[in-house]
TORKOL-4160 file (C-alpha; in steps of 0.2 Angstrom, whole numbers, padded with zeros to 4 digits, m for minus):
279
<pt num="1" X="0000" Y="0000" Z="0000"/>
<pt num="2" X="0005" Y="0017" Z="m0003"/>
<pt num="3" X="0019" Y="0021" Z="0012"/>
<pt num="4" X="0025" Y="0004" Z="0014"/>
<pt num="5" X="0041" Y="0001" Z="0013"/>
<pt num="6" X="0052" Y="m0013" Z="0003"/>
<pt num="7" X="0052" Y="m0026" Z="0019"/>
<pt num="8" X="0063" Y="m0042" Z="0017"/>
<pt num="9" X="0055" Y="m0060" Z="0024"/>
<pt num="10" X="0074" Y="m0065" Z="0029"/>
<pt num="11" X="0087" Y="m0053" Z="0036"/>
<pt num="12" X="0092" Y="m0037" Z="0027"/>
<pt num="13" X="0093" Y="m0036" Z="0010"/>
<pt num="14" X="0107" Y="m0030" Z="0003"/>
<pt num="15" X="0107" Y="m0011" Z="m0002"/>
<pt num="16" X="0097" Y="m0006" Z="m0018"/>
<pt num="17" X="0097" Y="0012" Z="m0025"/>
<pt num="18" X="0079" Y="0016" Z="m0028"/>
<pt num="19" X="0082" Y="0015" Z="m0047"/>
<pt num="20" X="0098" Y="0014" Z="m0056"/>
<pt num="21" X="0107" Y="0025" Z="m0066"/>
<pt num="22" X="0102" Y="0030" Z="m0083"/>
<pt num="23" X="0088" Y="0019" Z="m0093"/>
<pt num="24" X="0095" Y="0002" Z="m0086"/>
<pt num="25" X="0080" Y="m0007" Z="m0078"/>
<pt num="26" X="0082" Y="m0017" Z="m0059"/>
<pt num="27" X="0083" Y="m0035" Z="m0062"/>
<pt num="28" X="0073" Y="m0047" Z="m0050"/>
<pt num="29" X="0070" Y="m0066" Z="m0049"/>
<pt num="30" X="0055" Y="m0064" Z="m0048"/>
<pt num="31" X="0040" Y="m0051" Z="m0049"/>
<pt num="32" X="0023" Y="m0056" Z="m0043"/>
<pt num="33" X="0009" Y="m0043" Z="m0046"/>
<pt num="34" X="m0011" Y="m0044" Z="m0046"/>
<pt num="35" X="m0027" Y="m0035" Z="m0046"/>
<pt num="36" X="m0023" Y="m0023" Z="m0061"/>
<pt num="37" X="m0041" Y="m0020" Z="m0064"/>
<pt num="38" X="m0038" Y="m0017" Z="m0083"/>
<pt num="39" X="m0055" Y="m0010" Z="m0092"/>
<pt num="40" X="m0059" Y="m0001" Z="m0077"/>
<pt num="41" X="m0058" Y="0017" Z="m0073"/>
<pt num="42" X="m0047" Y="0018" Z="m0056"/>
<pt num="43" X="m0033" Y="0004" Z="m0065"/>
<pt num="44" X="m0017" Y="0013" Z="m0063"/>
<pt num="45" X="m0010" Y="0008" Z="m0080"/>
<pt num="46" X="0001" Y="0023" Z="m0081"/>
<pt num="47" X="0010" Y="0018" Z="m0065"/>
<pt num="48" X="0012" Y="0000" Z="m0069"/>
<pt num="49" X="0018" Y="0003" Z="m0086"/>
<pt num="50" X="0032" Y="0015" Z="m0076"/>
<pt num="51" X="0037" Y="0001" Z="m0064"/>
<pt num="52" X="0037" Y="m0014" Z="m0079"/>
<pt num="53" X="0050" Y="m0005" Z="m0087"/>
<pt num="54" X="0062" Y="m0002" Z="m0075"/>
<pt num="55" X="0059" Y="m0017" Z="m0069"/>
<pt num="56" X="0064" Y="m0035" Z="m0077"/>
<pt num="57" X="0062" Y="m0052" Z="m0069"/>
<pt num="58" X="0066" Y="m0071" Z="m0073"/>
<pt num="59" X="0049" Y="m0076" Z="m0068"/>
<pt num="60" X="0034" Y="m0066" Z="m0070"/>
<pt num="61" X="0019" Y="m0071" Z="m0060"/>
<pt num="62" X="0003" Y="m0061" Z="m0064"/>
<pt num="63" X="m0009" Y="m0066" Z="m0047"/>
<pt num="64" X="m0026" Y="m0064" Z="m0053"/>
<pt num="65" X="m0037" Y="m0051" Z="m0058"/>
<pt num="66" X="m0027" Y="m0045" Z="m0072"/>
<pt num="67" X="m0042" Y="m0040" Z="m0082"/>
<pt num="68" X="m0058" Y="m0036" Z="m0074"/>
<pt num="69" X="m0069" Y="m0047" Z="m0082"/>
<pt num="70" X="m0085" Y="m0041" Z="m0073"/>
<pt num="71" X="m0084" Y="m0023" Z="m0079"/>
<pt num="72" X="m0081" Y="m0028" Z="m0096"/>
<pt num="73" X="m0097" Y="m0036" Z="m0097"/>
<pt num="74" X="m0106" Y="m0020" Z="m0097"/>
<pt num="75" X="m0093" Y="m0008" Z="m0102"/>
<pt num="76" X="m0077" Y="m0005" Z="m0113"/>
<pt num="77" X="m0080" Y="0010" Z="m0111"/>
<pt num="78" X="m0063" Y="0013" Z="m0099"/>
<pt num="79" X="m0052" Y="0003" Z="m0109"/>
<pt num="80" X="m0040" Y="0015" Z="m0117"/>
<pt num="81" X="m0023" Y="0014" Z="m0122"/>
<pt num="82" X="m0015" Y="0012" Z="m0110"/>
<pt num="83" X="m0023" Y="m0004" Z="m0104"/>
<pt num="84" X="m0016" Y="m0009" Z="m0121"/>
<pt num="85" X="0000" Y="m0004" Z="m0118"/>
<pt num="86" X="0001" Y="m0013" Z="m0102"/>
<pt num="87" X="m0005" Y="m0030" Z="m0111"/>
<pt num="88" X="0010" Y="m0029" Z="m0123"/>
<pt num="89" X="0021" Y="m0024" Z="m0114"/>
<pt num="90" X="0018" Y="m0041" Z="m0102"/>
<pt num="91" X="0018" Y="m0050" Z="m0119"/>
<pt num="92" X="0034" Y="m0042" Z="m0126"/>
<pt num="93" X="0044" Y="m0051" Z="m0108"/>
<pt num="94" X="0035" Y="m0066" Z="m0116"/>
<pt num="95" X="0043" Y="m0065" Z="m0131"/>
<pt num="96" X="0060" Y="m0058" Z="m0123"/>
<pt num="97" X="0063" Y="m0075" Z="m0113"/>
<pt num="98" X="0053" Y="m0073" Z="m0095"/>
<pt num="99" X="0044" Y="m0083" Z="m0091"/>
<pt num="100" X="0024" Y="m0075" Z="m0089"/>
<pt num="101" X="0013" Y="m0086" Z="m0078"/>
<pt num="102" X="m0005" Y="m0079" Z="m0078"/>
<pt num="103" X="m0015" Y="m0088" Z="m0062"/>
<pt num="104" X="m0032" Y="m0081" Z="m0066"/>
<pt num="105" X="m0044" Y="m0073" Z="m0052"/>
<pt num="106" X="m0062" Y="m0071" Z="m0052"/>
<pt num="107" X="m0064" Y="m0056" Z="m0060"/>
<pt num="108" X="m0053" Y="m0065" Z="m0073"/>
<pt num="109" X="m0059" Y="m0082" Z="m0069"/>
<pt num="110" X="m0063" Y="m0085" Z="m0089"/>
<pt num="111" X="m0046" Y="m0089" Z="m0089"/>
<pt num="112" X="m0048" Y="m0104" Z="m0077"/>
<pt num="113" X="m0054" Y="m0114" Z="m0090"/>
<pt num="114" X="m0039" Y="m0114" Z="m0102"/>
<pt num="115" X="m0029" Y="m0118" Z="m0085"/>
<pt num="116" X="m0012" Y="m0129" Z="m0093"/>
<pt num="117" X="m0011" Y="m0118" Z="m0110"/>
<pt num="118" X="m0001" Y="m0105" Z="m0118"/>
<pt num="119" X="m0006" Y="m0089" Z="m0125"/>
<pt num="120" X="0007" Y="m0078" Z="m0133"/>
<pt num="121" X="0021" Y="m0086" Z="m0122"/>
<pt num="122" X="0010" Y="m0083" Z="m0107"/>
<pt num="123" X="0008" Y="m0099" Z="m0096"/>
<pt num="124" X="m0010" Y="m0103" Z="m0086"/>
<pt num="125" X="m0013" Y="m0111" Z="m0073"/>
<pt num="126" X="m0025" Y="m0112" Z="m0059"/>
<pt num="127" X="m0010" Y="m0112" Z="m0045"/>
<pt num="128" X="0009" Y="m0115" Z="m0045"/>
<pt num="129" X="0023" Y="m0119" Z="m0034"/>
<pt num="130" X="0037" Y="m0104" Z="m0033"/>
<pt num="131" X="0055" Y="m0113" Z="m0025"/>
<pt num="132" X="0064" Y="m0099" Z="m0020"/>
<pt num="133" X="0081" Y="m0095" Z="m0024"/>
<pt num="134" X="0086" Y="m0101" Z="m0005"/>
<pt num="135" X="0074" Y="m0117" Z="m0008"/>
<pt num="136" X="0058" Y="m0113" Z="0000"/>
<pt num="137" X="0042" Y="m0119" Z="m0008"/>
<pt num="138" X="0029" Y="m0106" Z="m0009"/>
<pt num="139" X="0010" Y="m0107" Z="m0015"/>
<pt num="140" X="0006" Y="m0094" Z="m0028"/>
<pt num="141" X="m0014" Y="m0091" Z="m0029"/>
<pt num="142" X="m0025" Y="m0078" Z="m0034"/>
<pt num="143" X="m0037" Y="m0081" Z="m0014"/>
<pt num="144" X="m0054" Y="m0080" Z="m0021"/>
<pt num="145" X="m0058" Y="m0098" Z="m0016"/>
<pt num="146" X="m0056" Y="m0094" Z="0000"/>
<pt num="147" X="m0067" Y="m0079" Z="0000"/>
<pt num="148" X="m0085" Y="m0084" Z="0009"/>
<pt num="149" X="m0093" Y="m0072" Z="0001"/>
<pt num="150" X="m0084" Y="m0072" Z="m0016"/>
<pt num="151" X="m0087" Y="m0091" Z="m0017"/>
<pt num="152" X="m0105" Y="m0094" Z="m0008"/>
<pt num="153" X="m0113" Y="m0076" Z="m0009"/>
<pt num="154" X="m0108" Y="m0068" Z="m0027"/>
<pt num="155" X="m0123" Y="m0056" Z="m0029"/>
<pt num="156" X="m0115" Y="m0049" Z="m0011"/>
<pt num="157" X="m0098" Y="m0048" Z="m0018"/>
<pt num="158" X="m0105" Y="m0038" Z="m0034"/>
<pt num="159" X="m0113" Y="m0025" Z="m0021"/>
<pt num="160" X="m0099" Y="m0025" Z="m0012"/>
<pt num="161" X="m0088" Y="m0022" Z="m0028"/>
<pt num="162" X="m0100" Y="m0006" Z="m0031"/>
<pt num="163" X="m0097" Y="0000" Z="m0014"/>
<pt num="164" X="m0078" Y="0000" Z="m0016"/>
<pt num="165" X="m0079" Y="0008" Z="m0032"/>
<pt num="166" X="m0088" Y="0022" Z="m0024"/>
<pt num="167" X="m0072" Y="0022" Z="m0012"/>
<pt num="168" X="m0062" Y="0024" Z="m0028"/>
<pt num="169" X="m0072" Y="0038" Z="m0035"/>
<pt num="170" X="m0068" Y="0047" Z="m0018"/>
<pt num="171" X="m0050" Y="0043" Z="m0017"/>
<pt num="172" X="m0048" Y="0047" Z="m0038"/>
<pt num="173" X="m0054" Y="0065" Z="m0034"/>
<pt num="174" X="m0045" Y="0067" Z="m0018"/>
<pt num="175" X="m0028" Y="0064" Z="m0027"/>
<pt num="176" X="m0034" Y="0074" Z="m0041"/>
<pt num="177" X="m0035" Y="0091" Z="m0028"/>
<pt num="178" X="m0017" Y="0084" Z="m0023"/>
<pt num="179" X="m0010" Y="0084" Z="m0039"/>
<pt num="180" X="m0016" Y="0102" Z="m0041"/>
<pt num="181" X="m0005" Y="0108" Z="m0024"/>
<pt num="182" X="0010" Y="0096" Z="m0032"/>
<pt num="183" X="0007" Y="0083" Z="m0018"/>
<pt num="184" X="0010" Y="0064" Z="m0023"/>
<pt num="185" X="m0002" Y="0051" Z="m0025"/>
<pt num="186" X="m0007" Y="0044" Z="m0010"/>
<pt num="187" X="m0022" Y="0031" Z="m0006"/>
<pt num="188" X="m0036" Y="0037" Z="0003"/>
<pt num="189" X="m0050" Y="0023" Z="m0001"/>
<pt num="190" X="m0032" Y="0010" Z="0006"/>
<pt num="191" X="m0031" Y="0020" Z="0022"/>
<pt num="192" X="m0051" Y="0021" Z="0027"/>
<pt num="193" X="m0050" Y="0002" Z="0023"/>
<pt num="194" X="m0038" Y="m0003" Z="0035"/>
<pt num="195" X="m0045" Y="0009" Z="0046"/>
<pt num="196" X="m0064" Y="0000" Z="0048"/>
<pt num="197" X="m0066" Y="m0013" Z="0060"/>
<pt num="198" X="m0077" Y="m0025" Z="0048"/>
<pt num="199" X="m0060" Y="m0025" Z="0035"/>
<pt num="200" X="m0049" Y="m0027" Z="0047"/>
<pt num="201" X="m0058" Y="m0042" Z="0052"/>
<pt num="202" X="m0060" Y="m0048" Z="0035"/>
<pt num="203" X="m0041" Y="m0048" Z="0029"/>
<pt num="204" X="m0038" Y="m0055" Z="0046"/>
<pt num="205" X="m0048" Y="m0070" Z="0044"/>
<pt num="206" X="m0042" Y="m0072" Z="0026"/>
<pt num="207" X="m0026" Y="m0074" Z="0029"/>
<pt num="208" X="m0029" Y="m0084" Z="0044"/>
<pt num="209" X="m0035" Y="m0095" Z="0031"/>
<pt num="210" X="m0024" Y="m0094" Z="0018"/>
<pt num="211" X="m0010" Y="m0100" Z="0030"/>
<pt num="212" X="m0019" Y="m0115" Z="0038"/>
<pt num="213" X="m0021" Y="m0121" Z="0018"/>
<pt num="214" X="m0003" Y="m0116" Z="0016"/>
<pt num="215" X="0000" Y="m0129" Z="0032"/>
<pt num="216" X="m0010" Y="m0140" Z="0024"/>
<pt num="217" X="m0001" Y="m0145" Z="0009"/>
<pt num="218" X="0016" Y="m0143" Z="0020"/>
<pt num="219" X="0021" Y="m0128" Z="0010"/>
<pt num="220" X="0033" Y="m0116" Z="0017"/>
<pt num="221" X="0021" Y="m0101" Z="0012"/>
<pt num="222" X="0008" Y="m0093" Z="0001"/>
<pt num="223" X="0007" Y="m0079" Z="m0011"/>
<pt num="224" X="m0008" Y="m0072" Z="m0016"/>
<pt num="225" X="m0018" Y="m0055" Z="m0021"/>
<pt num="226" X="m0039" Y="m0053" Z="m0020"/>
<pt num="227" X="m0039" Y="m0043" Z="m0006"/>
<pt num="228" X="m0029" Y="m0026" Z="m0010"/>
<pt num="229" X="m0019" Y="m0030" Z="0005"/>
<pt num="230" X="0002" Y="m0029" Z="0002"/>
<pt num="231" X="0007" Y="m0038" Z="0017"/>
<pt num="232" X="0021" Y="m0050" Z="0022"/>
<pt num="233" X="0019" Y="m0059" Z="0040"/>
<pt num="234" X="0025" Y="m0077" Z="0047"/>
<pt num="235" X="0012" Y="m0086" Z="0056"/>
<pt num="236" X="0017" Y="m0103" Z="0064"/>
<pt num="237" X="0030" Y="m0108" Z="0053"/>
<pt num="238" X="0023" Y="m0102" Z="0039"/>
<pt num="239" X="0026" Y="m0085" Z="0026"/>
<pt num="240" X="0010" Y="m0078" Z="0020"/>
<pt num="241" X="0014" Y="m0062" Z="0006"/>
<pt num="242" X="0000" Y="m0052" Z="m0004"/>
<pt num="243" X="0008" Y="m0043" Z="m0018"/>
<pt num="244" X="m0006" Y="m0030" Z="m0015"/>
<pt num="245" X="m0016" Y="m0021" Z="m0029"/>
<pt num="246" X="m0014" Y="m0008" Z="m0044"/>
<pt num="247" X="m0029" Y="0002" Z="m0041"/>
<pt num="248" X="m0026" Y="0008" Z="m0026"/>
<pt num="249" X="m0008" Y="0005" Z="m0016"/>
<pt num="250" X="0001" Y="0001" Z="m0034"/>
<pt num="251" X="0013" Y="m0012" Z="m0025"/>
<pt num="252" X="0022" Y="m0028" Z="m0031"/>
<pt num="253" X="0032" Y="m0043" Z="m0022"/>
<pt num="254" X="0048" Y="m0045" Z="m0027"/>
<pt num="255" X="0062" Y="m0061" Z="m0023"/>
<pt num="256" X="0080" Y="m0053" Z="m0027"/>
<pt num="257" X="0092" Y="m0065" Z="m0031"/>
<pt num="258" X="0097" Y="m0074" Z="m0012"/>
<pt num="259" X="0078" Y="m0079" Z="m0011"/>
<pt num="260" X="0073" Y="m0063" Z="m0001"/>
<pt num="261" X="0056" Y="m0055" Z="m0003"/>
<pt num="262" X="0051" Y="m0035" Z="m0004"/>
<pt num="263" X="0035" Y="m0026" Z="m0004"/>
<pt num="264" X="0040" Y="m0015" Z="m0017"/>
<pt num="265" X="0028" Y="0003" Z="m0018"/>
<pt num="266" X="0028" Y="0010" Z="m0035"/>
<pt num="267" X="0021" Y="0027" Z="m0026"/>
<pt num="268" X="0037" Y="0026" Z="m0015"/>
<pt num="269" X="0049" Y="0023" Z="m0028"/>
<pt num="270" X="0042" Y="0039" Z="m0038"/>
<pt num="271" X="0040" Y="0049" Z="m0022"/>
<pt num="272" X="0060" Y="0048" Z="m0022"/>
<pt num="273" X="0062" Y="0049" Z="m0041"/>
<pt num="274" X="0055" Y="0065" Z="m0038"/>
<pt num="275" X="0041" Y="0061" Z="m0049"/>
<pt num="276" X="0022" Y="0068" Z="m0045"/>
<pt num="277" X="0013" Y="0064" Z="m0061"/>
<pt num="278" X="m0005" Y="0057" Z="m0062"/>
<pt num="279" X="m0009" Y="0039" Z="m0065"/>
């Protein structure tokens, strides 16, 4: 989320600059991101398309609700260039030599039932196993299935999906009138969230859950998204990280090359690139 900082899993990682010199990108391992919301107005495509090139990974993992599905249902009408740009520019690390694992989401979940194929270079699958460069074995899911409400109740997920979109409408002017005093983006709708008692609970108890399925299989962790909560925590024995969200915190996970893992913040790494523009 907007203000959290890169936090290693394992020790300190070692130094990074915030970006390097020049146009050379950062290399990672591996990138995990999710919930892009692409077709939908409050999808930060202009951000993302910022941190995707300067940043290049081994292994790509795209975590679910890469396109929102639901929306486009009713409406193309926020599917612009950019969104376009951001499909081919995932494509074009395909074709360069990552390796582009899509593990579809339900607002994606279309995409659950070409699970095993390829498209463009890009692999689906309806969950993988991440070994980490320091050999730990980590789930990677998208977290919908274990979503009560998602799974049992989706008219009540669709009302609450127009309730956070009014959040979003909120937070898109609020940054607006930020952007006008030459103040940085910063997620408002993210910050009441994680402010009311009811969400609190909720991303609690999910991740609660996500780890006793982690347990479960006898996984060393899980990695997952559907929530819009970057997070990494250990809870008996076991890692749990969400890569977060790019409508509203615009965070990734990251592994470096010893195995550690970051929350990277786009809006923190532009904040010191001295960068204020709009998304």
């Amino acid at each position: 989320m907007a203000g959290h900082r890169p936090r290693p899993y394992t020790g300190a990682m070692k130094h990074r600059d915030p970006l390097p010199s020049g146009d050379e990108p950062r290399r990672w391992r591996t990138i995990w991101i999710s919930d892009i919301h692409l077709g939908t107005r409050d999808c930060k495509a202009a951000f993302l398309l910022e941190f995707l090139k300067r940043n290049e990974s081994d292994t790509l993992y795209l975590v679910g609700d890469i396109i929102d599905g639901w929306r486009l249902k009713t409406s193309w009408h926020y599917w612009d260039q950019r969104h376009n740009d951001v499909v081919q520019k995932i494509l074009r690390k395909a074709r360069r030599g990552a390796r582009v694992v899509l593990v579809p989401g339900n607002h994606d979940e279309a995409f659950r039932d070409f699970d095993g194929m390829r498209f463009g270079g890009v692999e689906v699958a309806l969950e993988a196993v991440h070994e980490t460069a320091d050999g730990k074995r980590l789930l990677v899911v998208h977290g919908d299935q274990f979503d009560g409400i998602v799974r049992h109740a989706k008219a009540l997920a669709l009302l609450g999906t127009w309730a956070y979109d009014a959040a979003l409408r909120v937070n898109h002017w609020f940054n607006f009138w930020r952007r006008l005093f030459g103040m940085p983006y910063w997620s408002l709708s993210a910050y009441l969230k994680h402010k009311v008692k009811n969400a609190v609970e909720f991303i609690a108890k999910f991740e609660d859950e996500m780890i006793a399925e982690t347990k479960r299989r006898g996984l060393d962790g899980v990695i997952c998204g559907h929530i819009h909560h970057a997070e990494i925590r250990r809870s008996g024995g076991v890692l749990y990280c969400n890569d977060g969200d790019w409508v509203e915190s615009c965070t990734a996970l990251v592994e470096d090359f010893d195995g550690s893992l970051s929350i990277l913040s786009w809006a923190d790494e532009r904040r010191r690139m001295g960068t204020a523009a709009a998304a």
